[in-house]
C-alpha positions in Angstrom: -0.3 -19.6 -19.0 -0.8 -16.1 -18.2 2.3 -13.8 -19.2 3.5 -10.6 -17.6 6.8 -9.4 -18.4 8.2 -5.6 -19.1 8.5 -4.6 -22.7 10.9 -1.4 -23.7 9.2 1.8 -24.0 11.5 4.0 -26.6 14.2 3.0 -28.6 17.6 3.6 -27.1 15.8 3.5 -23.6 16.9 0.2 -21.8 15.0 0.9 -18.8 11.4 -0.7 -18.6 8.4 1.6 -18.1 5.3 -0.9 -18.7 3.7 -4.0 -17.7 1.9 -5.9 -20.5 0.0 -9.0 -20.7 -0.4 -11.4 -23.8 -2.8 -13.7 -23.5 -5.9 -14.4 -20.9 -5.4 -16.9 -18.3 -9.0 -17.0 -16.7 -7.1 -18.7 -14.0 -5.2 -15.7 -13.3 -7.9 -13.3 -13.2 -7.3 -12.1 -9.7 -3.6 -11.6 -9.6 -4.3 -10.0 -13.1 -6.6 -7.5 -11.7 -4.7 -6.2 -8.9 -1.4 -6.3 -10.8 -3.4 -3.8 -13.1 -4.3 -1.7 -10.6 -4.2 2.5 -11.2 -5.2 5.8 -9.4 -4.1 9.3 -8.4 -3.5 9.1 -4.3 -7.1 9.6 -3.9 -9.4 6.6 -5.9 -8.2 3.5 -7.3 -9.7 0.8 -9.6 -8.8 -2.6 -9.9 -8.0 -3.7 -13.6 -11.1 -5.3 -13.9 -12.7 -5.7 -17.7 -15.0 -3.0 -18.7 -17.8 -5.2 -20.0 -17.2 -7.8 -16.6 -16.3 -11.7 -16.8 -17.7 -14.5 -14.5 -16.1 -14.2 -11.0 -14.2 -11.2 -11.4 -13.4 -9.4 -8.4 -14.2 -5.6 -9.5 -13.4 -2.7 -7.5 -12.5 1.0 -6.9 -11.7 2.6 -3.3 -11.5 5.8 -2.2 -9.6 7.0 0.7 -12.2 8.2 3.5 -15.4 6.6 2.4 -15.6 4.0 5.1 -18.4 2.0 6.6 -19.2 -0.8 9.2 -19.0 -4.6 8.5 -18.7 -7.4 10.8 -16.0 -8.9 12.6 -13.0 -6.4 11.1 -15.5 -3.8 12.0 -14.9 -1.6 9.2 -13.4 -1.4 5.5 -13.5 1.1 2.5 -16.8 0.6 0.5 -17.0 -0.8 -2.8 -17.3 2.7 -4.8 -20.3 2.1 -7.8 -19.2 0.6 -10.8 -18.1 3.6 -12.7 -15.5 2.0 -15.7 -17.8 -0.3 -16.8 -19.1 -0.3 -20.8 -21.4 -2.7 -22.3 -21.3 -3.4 -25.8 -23.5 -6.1 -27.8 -22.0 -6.9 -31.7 -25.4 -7.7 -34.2 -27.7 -8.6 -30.8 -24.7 -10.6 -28.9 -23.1 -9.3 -26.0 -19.4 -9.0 -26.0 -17.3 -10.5 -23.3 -14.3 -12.9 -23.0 -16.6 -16.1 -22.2 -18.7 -15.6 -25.2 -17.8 -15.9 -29.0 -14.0 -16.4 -30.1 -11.4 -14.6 -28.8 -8.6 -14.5 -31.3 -5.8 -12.1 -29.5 -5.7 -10.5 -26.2 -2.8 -8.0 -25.0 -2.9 -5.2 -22.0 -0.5 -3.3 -21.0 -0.2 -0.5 -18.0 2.4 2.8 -18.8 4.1 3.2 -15.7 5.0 6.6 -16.6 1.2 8.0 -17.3 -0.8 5.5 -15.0 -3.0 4.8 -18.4 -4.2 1.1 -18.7 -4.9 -0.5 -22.1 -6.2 -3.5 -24.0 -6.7 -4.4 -27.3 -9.3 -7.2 -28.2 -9.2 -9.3 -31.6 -12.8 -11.1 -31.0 -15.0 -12.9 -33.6 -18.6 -12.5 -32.3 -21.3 -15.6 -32.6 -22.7 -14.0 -35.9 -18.8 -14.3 -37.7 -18.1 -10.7 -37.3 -15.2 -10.7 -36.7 -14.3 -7.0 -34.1 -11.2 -5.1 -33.3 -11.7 -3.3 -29.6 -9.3 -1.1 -27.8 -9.9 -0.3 -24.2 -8.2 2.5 -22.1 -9.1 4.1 -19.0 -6.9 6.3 -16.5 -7.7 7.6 -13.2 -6.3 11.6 -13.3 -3.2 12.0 -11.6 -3.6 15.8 -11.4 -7.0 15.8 -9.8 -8.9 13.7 -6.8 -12.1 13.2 -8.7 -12.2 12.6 -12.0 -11.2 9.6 -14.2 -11.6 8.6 -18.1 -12.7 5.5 -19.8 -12.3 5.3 -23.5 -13.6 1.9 -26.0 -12.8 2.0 -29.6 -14.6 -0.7 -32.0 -14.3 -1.7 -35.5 -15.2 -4.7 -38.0 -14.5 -6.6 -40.5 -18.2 -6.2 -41.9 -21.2 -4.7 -41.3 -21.9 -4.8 -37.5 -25.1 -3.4 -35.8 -23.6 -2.2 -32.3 -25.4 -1.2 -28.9 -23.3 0.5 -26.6 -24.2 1.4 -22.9 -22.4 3.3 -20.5 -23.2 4.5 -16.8 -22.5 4.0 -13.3 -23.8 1.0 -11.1 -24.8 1.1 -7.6 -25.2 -2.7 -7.1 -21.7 -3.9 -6.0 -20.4 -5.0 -2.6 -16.9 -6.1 -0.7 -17.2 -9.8 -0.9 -20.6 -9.9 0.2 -21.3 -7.1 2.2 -23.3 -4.4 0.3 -22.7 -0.8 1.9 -24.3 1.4 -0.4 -28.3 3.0 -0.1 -29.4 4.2 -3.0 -30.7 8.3 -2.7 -31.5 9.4 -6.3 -30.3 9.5 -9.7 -30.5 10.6 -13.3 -29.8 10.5 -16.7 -30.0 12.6 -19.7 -28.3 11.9 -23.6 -25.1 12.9 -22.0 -24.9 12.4 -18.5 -26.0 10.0 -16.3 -25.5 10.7 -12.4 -25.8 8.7 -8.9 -26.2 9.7 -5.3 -25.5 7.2 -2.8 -24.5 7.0 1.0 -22.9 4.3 3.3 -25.5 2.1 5.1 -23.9 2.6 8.4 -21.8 5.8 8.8 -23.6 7.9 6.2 -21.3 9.1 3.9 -23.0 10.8 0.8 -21.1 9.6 -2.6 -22.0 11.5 -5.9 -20.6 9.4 -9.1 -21.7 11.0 -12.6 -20.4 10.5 -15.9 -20.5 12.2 -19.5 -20.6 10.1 -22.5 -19.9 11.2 -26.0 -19.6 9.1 -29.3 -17.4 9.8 -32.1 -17.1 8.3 -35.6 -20.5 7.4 -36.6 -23.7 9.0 -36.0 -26.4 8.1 -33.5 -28.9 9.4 -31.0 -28.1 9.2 -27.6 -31.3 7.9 -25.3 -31.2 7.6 -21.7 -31.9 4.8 -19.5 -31.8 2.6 -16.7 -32.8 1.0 -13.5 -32.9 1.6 -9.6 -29.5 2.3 -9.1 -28.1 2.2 -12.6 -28.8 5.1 -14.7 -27.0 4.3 -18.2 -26.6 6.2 -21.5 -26.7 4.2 -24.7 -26.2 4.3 -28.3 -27.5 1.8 -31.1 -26.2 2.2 -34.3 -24.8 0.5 -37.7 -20.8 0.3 -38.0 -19.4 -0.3 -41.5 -16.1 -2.3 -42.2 -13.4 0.1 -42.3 -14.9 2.7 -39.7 -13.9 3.5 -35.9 -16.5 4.5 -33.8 -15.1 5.6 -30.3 -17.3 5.9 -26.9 -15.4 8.4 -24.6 -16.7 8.7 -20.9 -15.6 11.0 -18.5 -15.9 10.5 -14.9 -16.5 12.4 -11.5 -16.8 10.7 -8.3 -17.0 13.0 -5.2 -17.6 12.3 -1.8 -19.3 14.0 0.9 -16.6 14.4 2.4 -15.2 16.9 0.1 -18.6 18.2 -1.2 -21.8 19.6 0.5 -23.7 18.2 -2.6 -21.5 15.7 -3.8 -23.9 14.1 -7.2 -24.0 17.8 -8.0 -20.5 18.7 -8.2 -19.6 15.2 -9.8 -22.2 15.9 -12.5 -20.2 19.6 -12.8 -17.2 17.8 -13.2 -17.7 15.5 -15.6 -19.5 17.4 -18.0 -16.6 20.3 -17.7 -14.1 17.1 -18.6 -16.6 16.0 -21.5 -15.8 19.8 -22.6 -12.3 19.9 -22.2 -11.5 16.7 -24.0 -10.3 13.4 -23.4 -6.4 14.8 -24.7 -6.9 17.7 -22.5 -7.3 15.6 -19.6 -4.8 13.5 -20.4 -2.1 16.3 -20.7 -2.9 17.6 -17.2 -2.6 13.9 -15.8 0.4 12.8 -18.2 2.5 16.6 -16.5 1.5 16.0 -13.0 3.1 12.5 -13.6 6.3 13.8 -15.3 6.7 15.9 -12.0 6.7 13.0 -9.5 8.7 10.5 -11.5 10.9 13.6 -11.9 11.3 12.9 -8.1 10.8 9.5 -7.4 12.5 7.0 -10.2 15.4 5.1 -9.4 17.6 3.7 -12.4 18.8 0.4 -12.3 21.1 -0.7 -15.3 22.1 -4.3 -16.1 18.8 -5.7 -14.5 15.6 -5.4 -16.4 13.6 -7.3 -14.4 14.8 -5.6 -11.2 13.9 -2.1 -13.2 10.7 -2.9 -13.9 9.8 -4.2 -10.5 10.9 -1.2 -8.6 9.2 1.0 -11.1 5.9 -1.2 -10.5 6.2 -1.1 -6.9 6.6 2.9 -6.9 3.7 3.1 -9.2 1.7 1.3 -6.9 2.5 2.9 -3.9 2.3 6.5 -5.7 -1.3 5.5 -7.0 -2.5 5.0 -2.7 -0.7 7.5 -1.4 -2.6 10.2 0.2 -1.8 12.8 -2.0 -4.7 15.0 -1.6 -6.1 14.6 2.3 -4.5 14.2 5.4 -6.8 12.2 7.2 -5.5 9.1 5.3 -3.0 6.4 5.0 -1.8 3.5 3.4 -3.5 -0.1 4.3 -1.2 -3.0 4.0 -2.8 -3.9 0.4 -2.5 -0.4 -0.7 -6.3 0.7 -2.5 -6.0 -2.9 -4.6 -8.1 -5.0 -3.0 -10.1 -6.3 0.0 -7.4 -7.8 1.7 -6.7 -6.8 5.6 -10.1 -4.6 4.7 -7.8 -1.1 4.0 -6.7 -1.2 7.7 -2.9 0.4 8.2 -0.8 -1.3 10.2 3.0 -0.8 11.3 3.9 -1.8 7.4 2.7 1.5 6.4 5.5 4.0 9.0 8.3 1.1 8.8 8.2 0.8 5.1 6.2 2.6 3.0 6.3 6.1 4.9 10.4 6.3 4.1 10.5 6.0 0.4 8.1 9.3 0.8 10.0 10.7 3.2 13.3 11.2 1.0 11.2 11.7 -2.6 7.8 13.1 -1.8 8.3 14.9 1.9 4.9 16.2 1.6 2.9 12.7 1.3 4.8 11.6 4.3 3.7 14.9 5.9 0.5 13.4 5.0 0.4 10.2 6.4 1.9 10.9 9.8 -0.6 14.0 9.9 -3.0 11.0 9.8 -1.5 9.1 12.2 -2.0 12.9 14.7 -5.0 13.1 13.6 -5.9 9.6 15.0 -4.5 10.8 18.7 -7.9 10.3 20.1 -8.2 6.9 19.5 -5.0 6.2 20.4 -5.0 8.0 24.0 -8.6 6.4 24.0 -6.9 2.8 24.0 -4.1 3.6 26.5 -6.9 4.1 28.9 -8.9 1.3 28.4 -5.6 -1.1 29.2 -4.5 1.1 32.1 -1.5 2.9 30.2 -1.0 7.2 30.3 -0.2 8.5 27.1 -1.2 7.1 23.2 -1.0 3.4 22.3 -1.6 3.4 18.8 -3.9 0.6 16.8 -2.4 -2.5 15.9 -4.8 -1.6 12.8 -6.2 1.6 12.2 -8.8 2.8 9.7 -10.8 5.8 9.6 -10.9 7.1 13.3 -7.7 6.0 15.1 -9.0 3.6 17.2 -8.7 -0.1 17.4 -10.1 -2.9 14.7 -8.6 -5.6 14.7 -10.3 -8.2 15.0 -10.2 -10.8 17.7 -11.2 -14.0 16.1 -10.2 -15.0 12.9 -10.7 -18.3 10.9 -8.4 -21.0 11.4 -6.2 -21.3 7.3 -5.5 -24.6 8.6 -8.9 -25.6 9.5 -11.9 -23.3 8.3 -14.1 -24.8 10.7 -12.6 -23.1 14.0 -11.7 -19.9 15.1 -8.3 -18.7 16.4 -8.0 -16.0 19.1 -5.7 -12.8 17.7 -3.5 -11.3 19.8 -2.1 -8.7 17.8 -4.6 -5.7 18.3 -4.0 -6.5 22.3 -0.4 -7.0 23.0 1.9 -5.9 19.2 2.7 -2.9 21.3 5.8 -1.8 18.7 3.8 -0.3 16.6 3.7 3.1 18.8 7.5 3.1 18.4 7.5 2.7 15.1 5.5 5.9 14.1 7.8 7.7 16.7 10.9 6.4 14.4 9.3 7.7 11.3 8.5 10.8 12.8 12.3 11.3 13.1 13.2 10.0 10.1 10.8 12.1 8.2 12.2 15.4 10.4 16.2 14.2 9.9 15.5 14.7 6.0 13.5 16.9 5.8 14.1 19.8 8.5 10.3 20.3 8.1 10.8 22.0 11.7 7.3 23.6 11.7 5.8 20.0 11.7 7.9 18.7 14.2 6.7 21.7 16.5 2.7 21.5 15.5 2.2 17.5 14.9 5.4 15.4 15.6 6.6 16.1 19.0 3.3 15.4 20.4 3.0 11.9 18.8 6.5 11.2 20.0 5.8 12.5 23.4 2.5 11.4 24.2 4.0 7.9 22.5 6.9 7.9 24.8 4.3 8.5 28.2 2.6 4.9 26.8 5.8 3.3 27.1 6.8 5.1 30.3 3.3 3.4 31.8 3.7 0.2 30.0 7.4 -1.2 31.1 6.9 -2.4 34.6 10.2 -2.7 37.2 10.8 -6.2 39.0 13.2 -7.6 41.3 16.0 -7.9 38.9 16.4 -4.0 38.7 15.1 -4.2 35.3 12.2 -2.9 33.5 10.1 -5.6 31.5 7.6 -5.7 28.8 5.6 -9.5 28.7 3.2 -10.7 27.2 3.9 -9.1 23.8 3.9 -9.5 19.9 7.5 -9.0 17.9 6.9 -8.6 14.1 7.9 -12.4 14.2 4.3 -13.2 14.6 4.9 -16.8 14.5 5.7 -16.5 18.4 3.3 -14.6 20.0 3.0 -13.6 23.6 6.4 -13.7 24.4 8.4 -11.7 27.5 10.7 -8.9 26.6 11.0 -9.3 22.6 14.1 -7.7 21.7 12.9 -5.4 18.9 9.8 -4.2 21.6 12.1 -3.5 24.4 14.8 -1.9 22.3 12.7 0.1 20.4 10.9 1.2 24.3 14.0 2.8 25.1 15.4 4.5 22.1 11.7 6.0 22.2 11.8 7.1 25.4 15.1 8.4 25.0 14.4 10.4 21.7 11.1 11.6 23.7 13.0 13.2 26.3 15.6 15.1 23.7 12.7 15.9 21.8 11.3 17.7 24.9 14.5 19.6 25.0 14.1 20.9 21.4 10.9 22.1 22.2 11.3 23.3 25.4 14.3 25.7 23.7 13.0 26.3 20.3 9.4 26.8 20.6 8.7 27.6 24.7 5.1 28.5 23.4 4.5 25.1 22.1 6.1 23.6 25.1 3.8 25.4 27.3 1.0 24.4 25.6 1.4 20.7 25.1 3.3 20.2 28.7 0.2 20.7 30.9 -2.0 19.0 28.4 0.2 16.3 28.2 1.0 15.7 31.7 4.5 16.3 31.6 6.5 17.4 34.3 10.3 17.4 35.4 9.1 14.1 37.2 7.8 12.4 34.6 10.4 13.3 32.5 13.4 11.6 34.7 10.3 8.5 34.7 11.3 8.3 31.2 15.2 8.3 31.5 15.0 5.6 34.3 12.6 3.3 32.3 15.1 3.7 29.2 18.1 3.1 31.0 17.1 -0.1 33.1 15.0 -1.5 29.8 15.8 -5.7 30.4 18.1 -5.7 27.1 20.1 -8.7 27.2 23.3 -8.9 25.3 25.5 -12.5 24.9 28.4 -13.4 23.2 29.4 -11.8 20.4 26.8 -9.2 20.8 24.2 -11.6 19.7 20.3 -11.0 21.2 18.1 -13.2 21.7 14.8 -12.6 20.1 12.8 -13.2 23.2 13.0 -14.9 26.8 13.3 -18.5 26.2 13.7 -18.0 22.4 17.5 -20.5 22.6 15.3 -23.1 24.4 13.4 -23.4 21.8 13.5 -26.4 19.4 15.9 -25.6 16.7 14.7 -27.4 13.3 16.8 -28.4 10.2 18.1 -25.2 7.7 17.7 -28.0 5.1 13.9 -28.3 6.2 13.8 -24.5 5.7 15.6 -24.4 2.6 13.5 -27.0 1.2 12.6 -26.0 -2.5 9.6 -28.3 -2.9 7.9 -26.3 -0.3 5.0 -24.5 -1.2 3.9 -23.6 2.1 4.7 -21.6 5.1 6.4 -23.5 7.9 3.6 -22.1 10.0 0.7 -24.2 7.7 3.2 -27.0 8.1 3.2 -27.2 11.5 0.6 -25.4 12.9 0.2 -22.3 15.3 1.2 -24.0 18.4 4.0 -25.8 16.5 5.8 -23.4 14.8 5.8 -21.6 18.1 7.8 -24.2 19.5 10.6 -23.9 17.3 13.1 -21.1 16.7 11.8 -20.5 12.8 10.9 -17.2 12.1 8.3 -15.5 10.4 10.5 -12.7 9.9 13.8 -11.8 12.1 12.9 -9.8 14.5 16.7 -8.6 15.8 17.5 -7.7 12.1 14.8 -5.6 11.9 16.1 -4.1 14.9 19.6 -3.8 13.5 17.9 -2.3 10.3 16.6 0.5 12.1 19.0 1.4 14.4 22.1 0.9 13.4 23.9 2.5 16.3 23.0 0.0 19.0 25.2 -2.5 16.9 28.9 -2.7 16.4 30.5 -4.7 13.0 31.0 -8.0 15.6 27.3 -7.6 16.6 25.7 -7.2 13.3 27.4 -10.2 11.7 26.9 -12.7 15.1 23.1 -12.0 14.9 22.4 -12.1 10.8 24.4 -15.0 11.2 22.1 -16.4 13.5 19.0 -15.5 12.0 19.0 -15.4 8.7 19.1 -19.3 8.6 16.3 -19.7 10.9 14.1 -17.3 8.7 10.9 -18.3 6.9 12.1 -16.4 3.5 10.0 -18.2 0.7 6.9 -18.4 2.4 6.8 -16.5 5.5 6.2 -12.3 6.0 5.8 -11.0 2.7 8.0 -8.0 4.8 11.0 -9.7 5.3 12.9 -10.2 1.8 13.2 -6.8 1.3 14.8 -6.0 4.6 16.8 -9.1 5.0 18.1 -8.0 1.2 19.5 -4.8 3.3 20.9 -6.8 6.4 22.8 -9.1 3.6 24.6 -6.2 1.8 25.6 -4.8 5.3 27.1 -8.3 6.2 29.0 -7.9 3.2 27.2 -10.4 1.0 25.2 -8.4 -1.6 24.7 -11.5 -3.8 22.8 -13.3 -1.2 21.0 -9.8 -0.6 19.9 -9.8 -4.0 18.1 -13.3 -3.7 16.3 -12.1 -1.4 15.3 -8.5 -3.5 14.3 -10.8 -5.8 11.8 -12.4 -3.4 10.3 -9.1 -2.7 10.8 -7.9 -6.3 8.7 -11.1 -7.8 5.8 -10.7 -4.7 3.2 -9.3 -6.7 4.1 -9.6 -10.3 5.3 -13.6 -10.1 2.4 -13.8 -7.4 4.9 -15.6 -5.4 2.6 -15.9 -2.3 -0.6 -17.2 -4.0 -2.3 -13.9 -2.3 -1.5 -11.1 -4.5 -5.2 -10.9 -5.9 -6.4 -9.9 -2.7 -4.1 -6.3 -3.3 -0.7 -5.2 -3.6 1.7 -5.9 -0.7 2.3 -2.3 0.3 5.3 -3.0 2.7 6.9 -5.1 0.0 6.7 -2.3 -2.5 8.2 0.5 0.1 10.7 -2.3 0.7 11.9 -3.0 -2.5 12.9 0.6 -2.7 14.5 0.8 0.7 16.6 -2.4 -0.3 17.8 -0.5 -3.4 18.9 2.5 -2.1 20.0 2.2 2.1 21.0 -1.6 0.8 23.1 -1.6 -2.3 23.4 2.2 -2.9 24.2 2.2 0.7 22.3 5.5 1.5 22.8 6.6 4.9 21.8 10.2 6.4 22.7 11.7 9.6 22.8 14.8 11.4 25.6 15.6 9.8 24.8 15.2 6.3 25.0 11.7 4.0 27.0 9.9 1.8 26.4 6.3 -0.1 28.2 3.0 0.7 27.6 0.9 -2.3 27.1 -2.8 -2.8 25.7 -3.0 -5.6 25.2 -7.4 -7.0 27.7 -8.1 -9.5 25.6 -8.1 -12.7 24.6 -4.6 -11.4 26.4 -1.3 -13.5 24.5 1.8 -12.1 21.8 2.7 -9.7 20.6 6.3 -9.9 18.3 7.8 -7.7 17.1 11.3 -6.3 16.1 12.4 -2.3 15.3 15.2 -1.0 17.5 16.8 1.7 16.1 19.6 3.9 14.4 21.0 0.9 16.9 20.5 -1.6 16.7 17.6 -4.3 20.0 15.6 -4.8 20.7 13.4 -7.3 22.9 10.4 -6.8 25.2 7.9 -9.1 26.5 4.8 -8.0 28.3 2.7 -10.2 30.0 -0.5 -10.2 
């Protein structure tokens, strides 16, 4: 059974800094190679072996380099196998399905993004070989990355070593890479490449150098794989150590991309592997500095947050604006790098308070993708932006329409999401204000976020249509409960409609008075006038927003109707399953279970709109009828927060624990397809505006703790209008 648990770092430190792995669990290869997962904010590799196994799902991403593919229309190519090294022991080639393995153990620093591995393997001639494997991706630079393979043996060895870059890979079958020109020398072995359908130039290049023995370096290779390699004989009781230093560089950074990654490299073959690693390990230091949160009397809690920062810190875009996060971070092919809602609702916030300028960053993204978003407002007849259900590289809409049936991989299934899962315009608007209310950054409210709230809020102004009852309606919709789709007036959709529209129209104030220039520019461009302006107050105040007993909502028109199953059914713990694979689209529809609660994630976001009486009514209600095990991977970590401000932090933390175990435990049977981003910026959320009890407004903040029982001390920094604050909570 494959093993992956947190080890102590320093003595006297009881918090958990590392992941480590002993043992190989071929059947765990997957969830093994996303788990291991590192990069700086710009490129990302999957902890794939260096030397390769049978059916391994190798990978590295960049942010930008996109190209076209069927169906989902478009995805982040495959980047050319740049960590790999090839080693052969007396004439047989070394890899996990071949001789003896006799110990295995890898482990990923949390604090230095450096994976590791060390290898005890007894080759088919009886040699028996000790290998250690690192490789980081630099956290102080976009481009460059270092791989580093030590070998030694127990007797006489004749080794062949070959390192280089590989232009043959693909994204689960698609291949998006033409091959333009390469080269190689005794030190450096460089590859120009470019997308097969949007024509993005790639230059990868990479400088080898061997230490501890002596032997001449010869270059080689074939179309697409230029290589350096060494050959040599390897005593018993010497190291020899193959250090290669990487460049990638795209053309979007680079008029002559190969050339300035073959620059790079060899000025990191110069500077040194430790060098490198200094710059990385500091630039590190700095964001942890900012970013950690402490969690006493729960290792395993500890460790998971830590891991879920890393991963998130690893895809942020720290070094572009014209980038987000997908939904599976930069792990793996899963929803093909698209961003969705999951990256404003719960990834942008942990940013916002630690990192303010990465947030900047991805809602600069999110501005920069206007275009495409006014683009499909017009096409359904709306004014102002309707943003992507799922965005990629241009800000318009690819979702796909048809998708295979899980249940029955012979027919299609129509999806409705990238029509009529409207919220998601609302959602950037609320983490436009979220990211202002912390961060005072005033000057990008003025340039960038007022006009994707405003231009948002003229959508919604379009969208809501008035009937008979004096109300203004949204049908036909999407909730985040996607197990009930095209529904009428969804509670989270509607309410979310008006607080937009009402933020819009203060927002338009603030401009108006701060910054008249600004205001005179974007009005007219926009369309705004007085008129459309009290269009806006009207639609906000007669939103249909239904209110019974108690203050509880009901999650949709005819939601109560529905057929209510047995909790017990829902509690089940034999269940492996989702309720939706249990009882189909169409039947799961029928029923009142829910993928994930729709009215708490309402309540989660905006507070205000419910009293004490209200918020308990409705998590009474709908926690029970919630699909926790096995339903939205972005639910635990929310319902975790709705728990502690019911007052039951215990049952909150069952449900961190759900989020917390996503990826690591592989809870979901999915995580080898890549990292569930919006678990990961939840976990954080739950910590601090759940248990810590966070809460800022425009009048400053203060903590309302809760923490679990077992629970001695959470620590954690934010940022505040510029300043960094450190916070204590203790039981």
């Amino acid at each position: 059974m494959n093993e992956l648990h947190a080890v102590d770092l320093a003595a006297g430190d009881p918090a958990t800094w590392r992941i480590t792995q002993h043992g190989f669990d071929v059947d765990a290869q997957h969830h093994s190679e996303t788990v291991f997962t590192i990069g700086n904010g710009q490129m990302c590799v999957r902890g794939s072996f260096e030397e390769g196994y049978p059916d391994d799902h190798p990978a590295a991403f960049m942010h930008g380099v996109w190209d076209d593919m069927p169906v989902s229309v478009t995805e982040l190519a495959n980047l050319p196998r740049w960590w790999g090294v090839d080693l052969w022991f007396d004439g047989q080639r070394f890899r996990l399905d071949t001789g003896r393995l006799l110990s295995f153990t890898r482990s990923l620093d949390l604090r230095t993004g450096v994976l590791s591995r060390s290898v005890r393997w007894e080759a088919p001639s009886g040699a028996v070989v000790e290998l250690g494997f690192e490789r980081f991706v630099d956290f102080s630079s976009p481009h460059r990355a270092a791989v580093r393979v030590s070998v030694a043996s127990d007797r006489p060895v004749r080794v062949r070593t070959r390192a280089g870059l590989d232009a043959h890979v693909e994204n689960t079958g698609l291949l998006h890479w033409r091959l333009v020109g390469q080269d190689a020398d005794d030190a450096v072995a460089w590859l120009h490449t470019r997308t097969r359908a949007t024509g993005i130039d790639l230059g990868s290049a990479c400088a080898v150098t061997l230490d501890g023995v002596e032997a001449d370096a010869v270059a080689g290779g074939t179309d697409g794989v230029p290589t350096v390699e060494h050959t040599f004989e390897l005593s018993s009781g010497r190291t020899a150590t193959l250090t290669k230093q990487v460049a990638v560089v795209s053309g979007i950074d680079a008029s002559s991309p190969a050339t300035e990654a073959s620059r790079l490299a060899r000025d990191a073959a110069a500077a040194g592997w430790d060098a490198l690693r200094e710059a990385s390990d500091a630039a590190w230091l700095r964001v942890w500095e900012r970013s950690d949160v402490v969690i006493e009397g729960d290792p395993e809690a500890q460790v998971a947050l830590r891991f879920s920062l890393f991963q998130l810190l690893i895809a942020a875009p720290r070094f572009t604006e014209h980038a987000s996060i997908g939904a599976k971070t930069l792990s793996g092919f899963g929803y093909r790098h698209h961003v969705f809602w999951d990256t404003e609702t719960f990834m942008v916030p942990p940013f916002s308070y630690t990192q303010p300028e990465i947030a900047r960053n991805m809602l600069l993204y999110r501005w920069h993708g206007l275009a495409g978003a006014r683009q499909k407002a017009r096409a359904n007849g709306r004014r102002g932006a309707q943003f992507p259900w799922e965005s990629a590289g241009t800000g318009e809409e690819v979702t796909p329409t048809w998708m295979v049936d899980p249940g029955d991989q012979s027919t299609l299934v129509r999806v409705w999401t990238g029509d009529i899962e409207i919220h998601i315009t609302a959602d950037i608007a609320l983490a436009v204000m979220q990211y202002w209310q912390v961060s005072g950054d005033d000057t990008f409210m003025r340039d960038h976020g007022a006009e994707l709230v405003l231009d948002g809020a003229a959508f919604w102004a379009s969208a809501a249509t008035s009937e008979d009852d004096g109300h203004f309606h949204l049908r036909n919709v999407v909730g985040p409960d996607e197990y009930h789709d095209r529904v009428d007036d969804n509670a989270y959709t509607n309410h979310l409609a008006a607080w937009h529209l009402r933020t819009a129209g203060s927002v338009a104030v603030w401009l108006a008075e701060r910054h008249p220039e600004r205001w005179s520019e974007l009005a007219p461009a926009l369309d705004l006038d007085a008129a459309e302006l009290e269009r806006w107050s009207e639609v906000a105040q007669a939103m249909h927003l239904p209110v019974g007993p108690d203050g509880l909502l009901e999650q949709f028109e005819g939601y109560f109707a529905l057929t209510d199953l047995d909790v017990a059914e829902l509690r089940d713990p034999a269940r492996t399953i989702s309720m939706q694979q249990r009882y189909g689209f169409e039947g799961i529809a029928a029923t009142q279970v829910l993928k994930q609660p729709d009215v708490l994630m309402l309540a989660y976001l905006l507070p205000e709109e419910f009293s004490g009486e209200a918020l308990a009514s409705n998590y009474a209600y709908y926690d029970p009828r919630t699909d926790h095990e096995h339903g939205s991977s972005l639910g635990p970590a929310i319902s975790a927060v709705m728990a502690c401000r019911a007052g039951e932090p215990e049952v909150g933390y069952q449900h961190f624990l759900r989020a917390a175990r996503a990826d690591l435990l592989d809870v979901r049977h999915n995580a080898g397809d890549g990292i569930h981003g919006a678990s990961a910026g939840g976990l954080w959320q739950a910590v601090v505006f759940g248990f810590a009890g966070l809460e800022v407004t425009a009048d400053g903040w203060h903590t309302t703790p809760m923490l679990p029982k077992h629970w001695t001390r959470v620590e954690f920094g934010f940022d505040h209008h510029g300043v960094h604050r450190r916070v204590v909570v203790e039981a």
